[in-house]
Short mmCIF file of the C-alpha atoms (twelve columns), coordinates in Angstrom:
data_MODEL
# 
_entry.id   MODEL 
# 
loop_
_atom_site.group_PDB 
_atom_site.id 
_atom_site.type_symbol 
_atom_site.label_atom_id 
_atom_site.label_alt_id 
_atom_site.label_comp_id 
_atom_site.label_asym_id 
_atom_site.label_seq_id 
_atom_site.Cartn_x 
_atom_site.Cartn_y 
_atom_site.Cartn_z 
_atom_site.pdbx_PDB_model_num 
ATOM 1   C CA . UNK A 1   14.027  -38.212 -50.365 1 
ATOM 2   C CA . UNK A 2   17.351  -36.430 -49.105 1 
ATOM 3   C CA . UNK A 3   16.391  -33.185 -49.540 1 
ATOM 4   C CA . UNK A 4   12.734  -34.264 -47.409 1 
ATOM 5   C CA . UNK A 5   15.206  -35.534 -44.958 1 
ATOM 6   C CA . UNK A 6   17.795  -32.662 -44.807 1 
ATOM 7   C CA . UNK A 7   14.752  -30.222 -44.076 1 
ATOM 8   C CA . UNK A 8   13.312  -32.687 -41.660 1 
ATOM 9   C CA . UNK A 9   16.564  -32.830 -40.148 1 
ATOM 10  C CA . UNK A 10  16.823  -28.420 -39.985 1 
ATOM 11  C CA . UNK A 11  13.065  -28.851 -39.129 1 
ATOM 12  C CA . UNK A 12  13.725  -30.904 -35.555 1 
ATOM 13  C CA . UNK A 13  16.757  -28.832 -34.728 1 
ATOM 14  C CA . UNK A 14  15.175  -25.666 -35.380 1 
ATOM 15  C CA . UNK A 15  11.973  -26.936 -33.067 1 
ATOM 16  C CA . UNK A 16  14.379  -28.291 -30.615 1 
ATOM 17  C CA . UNK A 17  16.018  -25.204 -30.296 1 
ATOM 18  C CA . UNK A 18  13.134  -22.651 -30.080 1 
ATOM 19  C CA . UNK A 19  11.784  -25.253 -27.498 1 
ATOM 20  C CA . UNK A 20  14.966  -25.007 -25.247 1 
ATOM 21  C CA . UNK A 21  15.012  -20.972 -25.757 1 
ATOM 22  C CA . UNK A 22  11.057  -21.159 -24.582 1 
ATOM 23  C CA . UNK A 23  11.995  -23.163 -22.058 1 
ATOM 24  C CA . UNK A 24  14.626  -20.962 -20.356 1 
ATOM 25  C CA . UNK A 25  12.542  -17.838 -21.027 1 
ATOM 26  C CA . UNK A 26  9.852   -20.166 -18.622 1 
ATOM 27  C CA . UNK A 27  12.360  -20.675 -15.969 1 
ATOM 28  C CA . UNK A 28  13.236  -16.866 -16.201 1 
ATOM 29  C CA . UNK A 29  9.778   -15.896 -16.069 1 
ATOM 30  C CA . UNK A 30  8.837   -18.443 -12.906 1 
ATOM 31  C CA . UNK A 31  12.442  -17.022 -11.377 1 
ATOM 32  C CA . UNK A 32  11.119  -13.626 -11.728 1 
ATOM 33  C CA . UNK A 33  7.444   -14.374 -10.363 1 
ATOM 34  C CA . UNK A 34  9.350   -15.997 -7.318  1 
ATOM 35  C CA . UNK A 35  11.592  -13.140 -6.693  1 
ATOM 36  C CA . UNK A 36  8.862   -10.255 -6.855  1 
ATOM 37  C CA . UNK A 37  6.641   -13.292 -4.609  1 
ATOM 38  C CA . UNK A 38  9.153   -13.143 -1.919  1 
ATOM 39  C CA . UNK A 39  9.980   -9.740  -2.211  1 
ATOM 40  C CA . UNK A 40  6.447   -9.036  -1.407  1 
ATOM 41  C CA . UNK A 41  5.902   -11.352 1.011   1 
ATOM 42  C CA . UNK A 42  8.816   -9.457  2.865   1 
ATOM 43  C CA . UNK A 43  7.141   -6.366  2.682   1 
ATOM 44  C CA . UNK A 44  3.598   -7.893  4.082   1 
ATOM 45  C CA . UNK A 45  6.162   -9.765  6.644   1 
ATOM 46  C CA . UNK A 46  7.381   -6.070  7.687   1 
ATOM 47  C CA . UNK A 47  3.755   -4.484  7.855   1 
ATOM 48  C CA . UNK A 48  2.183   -7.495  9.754   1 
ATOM 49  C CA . UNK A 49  4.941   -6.854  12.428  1 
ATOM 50  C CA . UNK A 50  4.574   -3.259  12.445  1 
ATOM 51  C CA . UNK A 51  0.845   -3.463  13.047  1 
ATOM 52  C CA . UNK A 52  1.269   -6.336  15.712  1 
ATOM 53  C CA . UNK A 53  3.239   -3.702  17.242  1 
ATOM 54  C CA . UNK A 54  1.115   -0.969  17.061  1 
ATOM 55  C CA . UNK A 55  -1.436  -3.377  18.731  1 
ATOM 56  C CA . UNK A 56  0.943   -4.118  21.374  1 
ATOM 57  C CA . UNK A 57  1.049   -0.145  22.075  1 
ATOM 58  C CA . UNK A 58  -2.690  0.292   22.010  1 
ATOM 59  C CA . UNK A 59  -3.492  -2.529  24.130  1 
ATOM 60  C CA . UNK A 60  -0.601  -1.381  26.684  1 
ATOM 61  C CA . UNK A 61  -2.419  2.620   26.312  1 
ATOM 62  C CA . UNK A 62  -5.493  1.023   26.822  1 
ATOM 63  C CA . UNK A 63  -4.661  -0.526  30.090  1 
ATOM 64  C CA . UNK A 64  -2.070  1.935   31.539  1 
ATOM 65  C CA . UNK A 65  -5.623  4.636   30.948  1 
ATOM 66  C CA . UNK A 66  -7.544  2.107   32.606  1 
ATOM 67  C CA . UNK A 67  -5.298  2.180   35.500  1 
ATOM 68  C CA . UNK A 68  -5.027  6.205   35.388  1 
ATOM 69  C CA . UNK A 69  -8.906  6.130   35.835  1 
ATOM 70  C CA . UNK A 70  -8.649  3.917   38.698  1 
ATOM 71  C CA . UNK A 71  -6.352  5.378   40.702  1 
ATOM 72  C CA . UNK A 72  -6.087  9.202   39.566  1 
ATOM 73  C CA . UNK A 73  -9.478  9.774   38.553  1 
ATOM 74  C CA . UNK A 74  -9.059  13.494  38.294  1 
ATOM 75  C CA . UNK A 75  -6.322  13.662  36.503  1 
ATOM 76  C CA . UNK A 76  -7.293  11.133  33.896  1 
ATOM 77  C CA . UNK A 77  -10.942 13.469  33.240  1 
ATOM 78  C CA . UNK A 78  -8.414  16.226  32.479  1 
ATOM 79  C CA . UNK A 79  -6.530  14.143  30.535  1 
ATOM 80  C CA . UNK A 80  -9.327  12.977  28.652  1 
ATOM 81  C CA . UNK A 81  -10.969 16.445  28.314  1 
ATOM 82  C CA . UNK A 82  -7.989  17.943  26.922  1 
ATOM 83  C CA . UNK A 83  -7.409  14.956  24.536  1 
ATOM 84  C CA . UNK A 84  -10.621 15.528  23.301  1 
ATOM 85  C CA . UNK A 85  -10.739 18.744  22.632  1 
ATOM 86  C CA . UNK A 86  -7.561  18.572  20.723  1 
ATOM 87  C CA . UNK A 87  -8.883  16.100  18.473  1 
ATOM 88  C CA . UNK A 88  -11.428 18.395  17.890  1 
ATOM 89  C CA . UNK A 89  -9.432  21.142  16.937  1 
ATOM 90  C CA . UNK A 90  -7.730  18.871  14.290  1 
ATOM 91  C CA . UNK A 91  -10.764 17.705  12.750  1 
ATOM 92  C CA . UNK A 92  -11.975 21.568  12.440  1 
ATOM 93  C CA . UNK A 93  -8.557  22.211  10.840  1 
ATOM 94  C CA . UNK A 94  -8.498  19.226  8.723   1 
ATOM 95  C CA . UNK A 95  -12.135 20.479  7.331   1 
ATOM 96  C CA . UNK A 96  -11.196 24.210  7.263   1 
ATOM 97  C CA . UNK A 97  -8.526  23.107  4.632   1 
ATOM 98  C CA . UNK A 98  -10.355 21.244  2.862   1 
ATOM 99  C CA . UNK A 99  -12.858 23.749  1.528   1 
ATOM 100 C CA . UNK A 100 -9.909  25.652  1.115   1 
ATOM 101 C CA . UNK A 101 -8.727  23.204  -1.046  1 
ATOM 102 C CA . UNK A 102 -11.880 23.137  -3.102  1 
ATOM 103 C CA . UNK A 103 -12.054 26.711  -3.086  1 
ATOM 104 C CA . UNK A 104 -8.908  27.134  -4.713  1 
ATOM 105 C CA . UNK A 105 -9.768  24.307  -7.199  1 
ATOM 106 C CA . UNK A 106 -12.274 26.051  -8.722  1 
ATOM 107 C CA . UNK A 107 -12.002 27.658  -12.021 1 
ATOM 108 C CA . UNK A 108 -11.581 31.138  -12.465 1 
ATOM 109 C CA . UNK A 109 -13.699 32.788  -14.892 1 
ATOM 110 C CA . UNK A 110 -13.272 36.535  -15.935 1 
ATOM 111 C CA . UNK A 111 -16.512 38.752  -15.629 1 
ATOM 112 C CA . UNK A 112 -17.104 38.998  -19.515 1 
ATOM 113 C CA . UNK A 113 -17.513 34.708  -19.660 1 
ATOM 114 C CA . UNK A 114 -20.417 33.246  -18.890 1 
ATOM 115 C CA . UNK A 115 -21.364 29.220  -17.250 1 
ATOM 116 C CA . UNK A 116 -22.850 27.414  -19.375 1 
# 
């Protein structure tokens, strides 16, 4: 009956102890979900304010065009014109280098291989 007890005994302080060690790798784990919680929140924090902002600046275009149109009417249909035509340009660029891009992309094959 000692020996049942003596092993018993190891048993419980083994358990106890693996228990405490699972227990503070828990806490470290919860600490650690926290931290990268709040570190992320931070960042959405920082992004919500930066597009509230950018809001704020399109809303404040918007109006300050309106006003343009109102009361220089000329000058806001060669603002608008020009504007316009720049975008344009970009978007011919921005598909110009794209097909470059896939151009370039494409394998090379020497004349003596074939496709298959």
């Amino acid at each position: 009956m000692p020996d049942r007890a003596d092993k018993a005994t190891e048993r419980l302080l083994e358990m106890r102890f693996t228990a405490a060690r699972h227990g503070h790798n828990m806490d470290k784990s919860d600490r650690d979900d926290v931290s990268r919680a709040t570190r992320q929140a931070g960042e959405l924090r920082k992004l919500a304010a930066s597009h509230r902002a950018q809001a704020a600046n399109a809303r404040a275009e918007k109006a300050l065009r309106t006003t343009i149109a109102e009361k220089l009417p000329d000058l806001h249909a060669r603002e608008t014109t020009g504007r316009r035509t720049v975008q344009q340009e970009q978007a011919k660029r921005t598909v110009q280098h794209q097909q470059a891009a896939v151009v370039h992309l494409q394998p090379k094959q020497s004349k003596g291989q074939s496709r298959r």
